[in-house]
C-alpha positions in Angstrom: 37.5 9.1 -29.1 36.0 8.6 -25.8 33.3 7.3 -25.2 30.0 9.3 -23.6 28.4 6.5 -21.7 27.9 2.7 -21.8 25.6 2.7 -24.7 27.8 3.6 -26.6 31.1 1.2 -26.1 28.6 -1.4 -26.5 27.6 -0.6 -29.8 31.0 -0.3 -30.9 31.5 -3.7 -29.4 28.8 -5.1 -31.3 30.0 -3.4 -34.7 33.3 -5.1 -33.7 32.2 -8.9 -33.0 32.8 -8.3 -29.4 29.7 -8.3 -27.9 27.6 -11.3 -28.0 23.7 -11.5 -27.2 22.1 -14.4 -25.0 18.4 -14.3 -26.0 17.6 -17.5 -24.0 16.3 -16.8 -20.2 18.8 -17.2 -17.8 19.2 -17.6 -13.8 21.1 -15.2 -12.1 21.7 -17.5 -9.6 25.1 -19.4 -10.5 24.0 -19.9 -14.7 25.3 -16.6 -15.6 28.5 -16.6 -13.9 28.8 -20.2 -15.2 28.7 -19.1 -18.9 30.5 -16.2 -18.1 33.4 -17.9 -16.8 33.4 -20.7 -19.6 33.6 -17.1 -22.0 36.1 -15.3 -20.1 38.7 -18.8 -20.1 38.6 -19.0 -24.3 38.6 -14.9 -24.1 35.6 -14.4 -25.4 33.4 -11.5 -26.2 31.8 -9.4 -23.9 28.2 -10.9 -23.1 24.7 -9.4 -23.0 21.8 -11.1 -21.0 18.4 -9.6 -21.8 16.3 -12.4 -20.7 16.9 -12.8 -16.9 14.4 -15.0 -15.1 12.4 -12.6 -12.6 13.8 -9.0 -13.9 13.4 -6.7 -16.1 17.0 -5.3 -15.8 19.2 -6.5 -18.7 23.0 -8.3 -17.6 26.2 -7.6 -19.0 29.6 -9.3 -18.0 32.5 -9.7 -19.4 33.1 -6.5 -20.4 36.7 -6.1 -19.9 37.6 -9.6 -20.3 40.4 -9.0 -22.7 43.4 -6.9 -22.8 41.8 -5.3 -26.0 38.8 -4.8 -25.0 40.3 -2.4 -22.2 42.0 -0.8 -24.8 39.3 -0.1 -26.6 37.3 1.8 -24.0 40.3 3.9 -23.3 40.7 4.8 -27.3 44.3 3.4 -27.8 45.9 0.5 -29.7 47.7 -0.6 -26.3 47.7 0.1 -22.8 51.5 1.6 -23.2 50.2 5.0 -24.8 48.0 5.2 -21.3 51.5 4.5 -19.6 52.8 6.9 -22.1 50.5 9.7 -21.4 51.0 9.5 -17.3 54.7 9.4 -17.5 54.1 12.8 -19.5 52.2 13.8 -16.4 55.0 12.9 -14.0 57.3 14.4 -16.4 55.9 17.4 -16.5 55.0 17.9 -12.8 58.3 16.5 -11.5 58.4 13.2 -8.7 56.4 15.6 -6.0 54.1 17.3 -8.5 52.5 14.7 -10.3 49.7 13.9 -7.4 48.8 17.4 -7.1 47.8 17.7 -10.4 45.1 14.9 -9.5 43.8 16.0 -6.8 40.6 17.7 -6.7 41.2 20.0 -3.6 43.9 21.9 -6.3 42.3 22.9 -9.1 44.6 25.5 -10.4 47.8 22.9 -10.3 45.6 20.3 -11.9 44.8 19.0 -15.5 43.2 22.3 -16.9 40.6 20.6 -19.3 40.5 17.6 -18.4 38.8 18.3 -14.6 35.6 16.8 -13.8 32.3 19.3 -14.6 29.9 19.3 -12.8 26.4 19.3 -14.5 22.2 19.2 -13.6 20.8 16.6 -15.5 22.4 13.1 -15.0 21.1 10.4 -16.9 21.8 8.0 -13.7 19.3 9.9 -12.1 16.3 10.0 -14.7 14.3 7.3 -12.4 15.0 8.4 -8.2 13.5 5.7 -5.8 13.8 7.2 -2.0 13.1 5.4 1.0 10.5 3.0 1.3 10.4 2.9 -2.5 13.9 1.1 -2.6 14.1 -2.1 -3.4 17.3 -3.7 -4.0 15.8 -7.2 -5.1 14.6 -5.3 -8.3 18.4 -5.1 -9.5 19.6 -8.5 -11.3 22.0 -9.4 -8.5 24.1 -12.4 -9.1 25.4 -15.6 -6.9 28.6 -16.8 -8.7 29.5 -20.1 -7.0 27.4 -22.6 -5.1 28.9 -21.7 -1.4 28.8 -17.6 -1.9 27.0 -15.3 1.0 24.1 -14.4 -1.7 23.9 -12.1 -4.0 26.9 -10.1 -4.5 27.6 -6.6 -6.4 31.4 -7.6 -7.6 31.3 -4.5 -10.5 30.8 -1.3 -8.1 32.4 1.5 -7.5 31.6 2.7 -4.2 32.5 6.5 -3.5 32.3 8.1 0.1 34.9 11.4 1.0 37.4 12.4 3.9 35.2 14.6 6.6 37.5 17.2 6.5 38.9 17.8 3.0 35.4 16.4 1.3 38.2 14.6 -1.2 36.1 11.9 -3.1 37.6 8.5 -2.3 36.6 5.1 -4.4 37.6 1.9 -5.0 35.8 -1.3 -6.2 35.0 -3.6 -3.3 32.2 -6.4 -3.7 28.8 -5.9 -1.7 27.1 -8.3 -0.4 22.5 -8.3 -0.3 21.4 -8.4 3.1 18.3 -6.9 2.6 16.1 -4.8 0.2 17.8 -1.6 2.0 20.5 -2.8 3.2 24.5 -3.7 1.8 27.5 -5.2 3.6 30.6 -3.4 2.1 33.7 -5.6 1.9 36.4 -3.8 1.9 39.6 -4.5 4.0 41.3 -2.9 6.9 43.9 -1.3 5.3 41.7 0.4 2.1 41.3 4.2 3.1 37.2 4.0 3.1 37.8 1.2 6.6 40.2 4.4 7.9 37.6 7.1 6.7 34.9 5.2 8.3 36.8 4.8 11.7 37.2 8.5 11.6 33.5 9.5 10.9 32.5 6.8 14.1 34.9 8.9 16.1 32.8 11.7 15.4 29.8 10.2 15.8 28.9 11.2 12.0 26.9 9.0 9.7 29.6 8.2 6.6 28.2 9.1 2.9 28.6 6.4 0.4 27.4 6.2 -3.2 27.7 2.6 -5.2 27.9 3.3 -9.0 27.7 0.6 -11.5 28.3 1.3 -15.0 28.7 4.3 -17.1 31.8 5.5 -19.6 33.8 2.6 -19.8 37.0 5.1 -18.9 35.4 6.1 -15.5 35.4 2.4 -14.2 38.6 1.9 -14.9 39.7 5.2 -13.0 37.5 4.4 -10.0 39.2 0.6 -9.9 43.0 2.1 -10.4 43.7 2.7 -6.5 46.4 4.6 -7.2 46.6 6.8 -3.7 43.8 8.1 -1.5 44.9 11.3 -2.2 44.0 11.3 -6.2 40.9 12.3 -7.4 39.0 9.4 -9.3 37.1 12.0 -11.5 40.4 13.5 -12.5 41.8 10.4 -12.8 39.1 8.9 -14.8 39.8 12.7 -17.5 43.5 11.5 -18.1 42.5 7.9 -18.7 40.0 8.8 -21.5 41.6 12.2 -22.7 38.3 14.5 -21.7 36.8 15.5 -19.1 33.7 12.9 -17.2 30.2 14.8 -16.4 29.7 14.4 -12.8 26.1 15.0 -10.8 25.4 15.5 -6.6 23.5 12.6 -5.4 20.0 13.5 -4.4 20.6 12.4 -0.6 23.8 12.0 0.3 26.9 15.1 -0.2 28.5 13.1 -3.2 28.8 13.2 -6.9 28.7 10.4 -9.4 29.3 10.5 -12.8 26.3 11.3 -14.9 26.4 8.9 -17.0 26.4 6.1 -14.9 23.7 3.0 -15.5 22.8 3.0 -11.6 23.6 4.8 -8.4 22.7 3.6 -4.9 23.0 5.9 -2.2 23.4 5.8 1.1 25.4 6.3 4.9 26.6 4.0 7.2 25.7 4.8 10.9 28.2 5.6 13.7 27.1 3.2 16.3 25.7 0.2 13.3 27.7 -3.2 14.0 29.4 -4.9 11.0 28.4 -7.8 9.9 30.5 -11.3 9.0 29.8 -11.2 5.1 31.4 -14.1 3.9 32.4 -16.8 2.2 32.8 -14.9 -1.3 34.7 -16.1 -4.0 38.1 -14.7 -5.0 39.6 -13.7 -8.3 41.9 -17.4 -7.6 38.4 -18.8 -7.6 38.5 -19.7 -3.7 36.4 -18.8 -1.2 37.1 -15.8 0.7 36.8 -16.9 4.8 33.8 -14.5 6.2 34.9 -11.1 7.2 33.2 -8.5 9.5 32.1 -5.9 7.0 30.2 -2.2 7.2 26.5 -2.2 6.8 24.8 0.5 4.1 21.5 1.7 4.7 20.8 2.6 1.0 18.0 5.5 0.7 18.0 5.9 -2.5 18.2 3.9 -5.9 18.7 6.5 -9.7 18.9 5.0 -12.6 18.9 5.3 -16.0 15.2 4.6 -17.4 16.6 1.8 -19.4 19.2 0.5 -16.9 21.6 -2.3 -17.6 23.4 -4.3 -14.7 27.2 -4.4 -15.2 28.5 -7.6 -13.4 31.5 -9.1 -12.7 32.0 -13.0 -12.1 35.1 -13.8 -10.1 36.5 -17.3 -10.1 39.8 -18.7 -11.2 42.0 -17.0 -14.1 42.1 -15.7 -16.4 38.9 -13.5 -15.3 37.8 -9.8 -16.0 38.8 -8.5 -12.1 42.5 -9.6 -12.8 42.7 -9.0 -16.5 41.9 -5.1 -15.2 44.3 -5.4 -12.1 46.8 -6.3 -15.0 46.4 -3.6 -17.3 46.2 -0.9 -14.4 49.4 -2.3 -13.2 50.7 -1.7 -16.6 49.2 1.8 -16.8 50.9 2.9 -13.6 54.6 1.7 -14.3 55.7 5.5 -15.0 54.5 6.0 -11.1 56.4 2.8 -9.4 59.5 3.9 -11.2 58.9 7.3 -9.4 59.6 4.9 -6.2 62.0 2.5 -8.0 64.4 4.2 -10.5 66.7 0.9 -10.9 63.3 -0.6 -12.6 63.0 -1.5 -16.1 59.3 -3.1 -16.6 57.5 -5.4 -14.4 54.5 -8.2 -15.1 51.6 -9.3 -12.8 50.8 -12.5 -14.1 47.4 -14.1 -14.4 48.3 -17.5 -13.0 48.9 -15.3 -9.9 45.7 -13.4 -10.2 47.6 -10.5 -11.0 47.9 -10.2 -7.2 50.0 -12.9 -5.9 52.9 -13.0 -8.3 55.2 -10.5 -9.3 58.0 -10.4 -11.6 60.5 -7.2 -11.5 63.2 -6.4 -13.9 65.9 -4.1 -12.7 69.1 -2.5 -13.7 71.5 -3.8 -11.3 74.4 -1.8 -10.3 75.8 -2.7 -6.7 75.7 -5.2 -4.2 72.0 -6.3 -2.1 70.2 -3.9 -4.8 67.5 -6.5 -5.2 66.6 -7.6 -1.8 66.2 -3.4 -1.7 64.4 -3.5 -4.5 61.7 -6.1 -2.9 61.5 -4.7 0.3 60.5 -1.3 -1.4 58.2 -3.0 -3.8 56.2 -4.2 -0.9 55.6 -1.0 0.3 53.7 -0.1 -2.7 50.0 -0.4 -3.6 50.7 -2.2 -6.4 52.4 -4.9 -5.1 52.0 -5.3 -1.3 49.9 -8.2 -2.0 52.7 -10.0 -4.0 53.4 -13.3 -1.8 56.1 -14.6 -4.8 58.5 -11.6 -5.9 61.5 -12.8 -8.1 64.4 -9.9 -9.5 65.6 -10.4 -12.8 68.0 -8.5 -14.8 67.8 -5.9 -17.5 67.8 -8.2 -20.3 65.0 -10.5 -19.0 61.1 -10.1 -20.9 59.7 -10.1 -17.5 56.6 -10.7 -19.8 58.0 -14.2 -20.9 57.9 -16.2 -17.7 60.3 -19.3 -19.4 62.6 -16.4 -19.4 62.1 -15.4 -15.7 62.3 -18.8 -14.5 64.9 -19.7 -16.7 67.1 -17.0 -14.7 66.2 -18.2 -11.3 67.2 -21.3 -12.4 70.6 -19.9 -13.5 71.1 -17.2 -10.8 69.5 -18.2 -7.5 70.9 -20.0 -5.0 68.0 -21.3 -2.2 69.9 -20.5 0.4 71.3 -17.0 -0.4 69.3 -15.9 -2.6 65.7 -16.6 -1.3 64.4 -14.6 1.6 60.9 -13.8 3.2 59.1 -11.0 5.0 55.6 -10.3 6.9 53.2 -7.8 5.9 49.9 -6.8 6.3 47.7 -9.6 5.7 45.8 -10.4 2.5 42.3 -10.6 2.5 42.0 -12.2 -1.0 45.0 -14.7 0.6 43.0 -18.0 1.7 46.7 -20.0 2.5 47.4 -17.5 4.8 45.5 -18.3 8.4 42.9 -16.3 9.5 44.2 -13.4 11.9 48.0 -14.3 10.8 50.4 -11.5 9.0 51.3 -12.1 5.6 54.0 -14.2 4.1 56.1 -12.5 1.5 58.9 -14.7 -0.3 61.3 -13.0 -2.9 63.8 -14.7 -5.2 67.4 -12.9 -6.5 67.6 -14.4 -9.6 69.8 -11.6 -10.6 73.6 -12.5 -11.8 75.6 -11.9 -8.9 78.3 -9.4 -8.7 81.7 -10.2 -6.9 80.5 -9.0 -3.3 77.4 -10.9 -3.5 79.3 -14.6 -4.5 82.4 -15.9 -3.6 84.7 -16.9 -6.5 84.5 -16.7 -10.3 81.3 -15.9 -11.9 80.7 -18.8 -14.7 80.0 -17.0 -17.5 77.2 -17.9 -19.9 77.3 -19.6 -23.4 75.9 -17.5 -25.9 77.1 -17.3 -29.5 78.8 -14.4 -31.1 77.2 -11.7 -32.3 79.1 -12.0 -35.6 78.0 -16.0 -35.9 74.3 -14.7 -35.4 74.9 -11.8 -37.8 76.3 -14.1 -40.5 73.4 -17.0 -39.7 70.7 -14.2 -40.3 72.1 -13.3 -43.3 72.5 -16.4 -45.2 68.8 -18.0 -43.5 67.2 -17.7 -47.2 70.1 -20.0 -48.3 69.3 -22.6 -45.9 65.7 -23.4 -47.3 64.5 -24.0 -43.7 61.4 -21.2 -44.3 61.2 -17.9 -42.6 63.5 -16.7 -40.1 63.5 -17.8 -36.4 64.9 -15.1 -34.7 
């Protein structure tokens, strides 16, 4: 059963055991994202901060620290009935159709009940601050390592729309204080909002953006998938949770936001207003982030909920919540990369890697080259255009058990055939790669090698006979050696 708003998930959390309560006053400056990250690394519950020193705004992080946790807000015992339920949407809409059923600007091709509705009365909006009356030192902003430009918002979704089609576009970028009015969006030159806002300068249009933080625990996910410009986040957000998310207009800006939400800042970004270098953050490897010039948000106007609470992320090294949900969207959108990759059998983003910089790809191989193919294409998706370390295994690797993985490069790969590289767009989140440089991309073939690929006989590997391992499973409760190892 989905859930109607944040209230909600947390009270099922605390029913659970997986909601924890820090009565004791804390700093939001570098304490909270200290205990936050000592939580996240023994995956630990999510964690509620009532007592933060100088607000009245309650804290919660954590939230989506763990693999079940996400499953949980989405209403499933594992993230593969999600998977499950979008490859019945590609299935059904065929390899073209599948985005127009997401798209807002299509509603009679789309997901019949499960489309956004629009309502009145938002709970986000039962306090409105306007103008002069915002004040965005009143929200329980965070500093999460010593060096960091301030006080970041790492948890938002920001929402702004194409000038033509009015299609809502989102994604979750971190935001950086500059001033009680005023935010320094950090997103990246090739997210769509950086192409958006290049298009409204052009026109010499003020951009409309709305930050929301919090809400149904189903919506944030949606709004942080990043699946294509071109799909709706509020349709998006109906499929992930299996009904439909309440959505409300802003009060000074031509958006919607979900109704639900905890807190909603609104606001444009002038034509003609310089960007700023926002910078150093910290990065989900737990570097810091070089400074980057960044869009500047005039916010003019602050709704919230009348008792609000401050949904924060903490970035820093893995395992942490921003890669744990980069991992399970990855694993939620398999269906769609094997729209673009037929040959694939699973991949796995791991966590050393951020679930960014590491990618491990199964296929099923059937001629000559297929995996340097296979790379070169993966690249080109969203997913993994960020991956600097591909490696191609067979069918019959867990992609999911790395020993396996590296077991097979070890068996398969030559360094000099099988490794090669290629540049991309650069990584912003990438701090080996030098500032203004193109990316690095290096994939492995630690496929086995069919005849046109390796000169000579093919050593074959050892394993036992099915038969022998029949027979040995059989007779285990003879051996008196405990239960069996498979």
């Amino acid at each position: 059963m989905p859930y109607r708003c944040l209230t909600e998930f947390l009270e099922d959390l605390g029913h659970a055991g997986e909601l924890s309560r820090v009565e004791a006053e804390v700093d939001p400056l570098l304490e909270v994202a200290e205990i936050t990250s000592r939580m996240g690394r023994a995956g630990g519950p999510a964690l509620l901060f009532p007592a933060v020193r100088g607000h009245d705004v309650p804290v919660l992080t954590n939230v989506f620290g763990t693999q079940e946790r996400i499953c949980r807000a989405l209403g499933v015992a594992e993230l593969d009935e999600i998977s499950q339920r979008v490859a019945r949407l590609v299935q059904s809409s065929g390899a073209e159709g599948w985005l127009d059923r997401l798209r807002a600007s299509s509603p009679g091709a789309a997901l019949g009940n499960l489309l956004p509705r629009r309502v009145k009365a938002a709970a986000c909006q039962q306090i409105v601050r306007l103008a002069s009356d915002v004040d965005l030192n009143d929200l329980p902003l965070l500093q999460t390592a010593p060096h960091d430009a301030g006080r970041i918002i790492a948890a938002a979704t920001v929402f702004t729309a194409d000038p033509d089609s009015h299609q809502p576009v989102s994604g979750r970028y971190d935001l950086v204080l500059l001033a009680r009015d005023r935010l320094a969006i950090c997103w990246a030159a090739h997210d769509e909002p950086a192409r958006l806002l290049a298009e409204y300068q052009r026109r010499g249009e003020q951009m409309p953006v709305a930050v929301v933080l919090g809400g149904d625990p189903g919506g944030v996910l949606a709004a942080a998938a990043g699946w294509s410009p071109q799909v709706d986040t509020f349709a998006l957000a109906g499929l992930l949770r299996d009904k439909p998310l309440d959505v409300a207009p802003c009060r000074t800006v031509d958006l919607a936001a979900p109704a639900e939400a905890e807190i909603v800042l609104e606001g444009t970004i002038a034509p003609a207003a310089p960007p700023v270098d926002a910078g150093p953050l910290t990065t989900p490897l737990g570097y810091y982030r070089r400074p980057q010039p960044a869009p500047v948000m005039h916010v003019t106007a602050a709704t919230h909920r009348a008792n609000p609470i401050y949904w924060a992320m903490v970035p820093g090294p893995p395992p942490n919540e921003i890669s744990t949900i980069d991992r399970a969207l990855a694993r939620i959108c398999l269906p769609l990369v094997k729209l673009t990759l037929p040959e694939l059998i699973d991949y796995d983003l791991p966590m050393f890697g951020a679930a960014r910089h590491w990618a491990m790809i199964s296929i099923r191989k059937s001629y000559a080259g297929q995996a340097r193919r296979v790379a070169t294409i993966a690249w080109g998706l969203r997913q993994l255009m960020f991956a600097k370390f591909v490696v191609i295994v067979d069918a019959d690797v867990d992609v999911h058990d790395h020993n396996q993985v590296f077991a097979a490069m070890a068996a398969n790969a030559d360094p000099v055939r099988d490794v090669f590289t290629q540049q991309g767009s650069p990584d912003p989140l990438d701090v080996a790669t030098p500032a203004g440089a193109l990316g690095q991309r290096l994939a492995v073939d630690a496929t086995v090698k069919l005849p046109a690929e390796q000169a000579g006989s093919r050593v074959e590997s050892a394993k036992m006979s099915e038969a022998t391992r029949q027979l040995v499973s059989d007779r285990w409760p003879e051996y008196g050696l405990g239960p069996e190892i498979p």
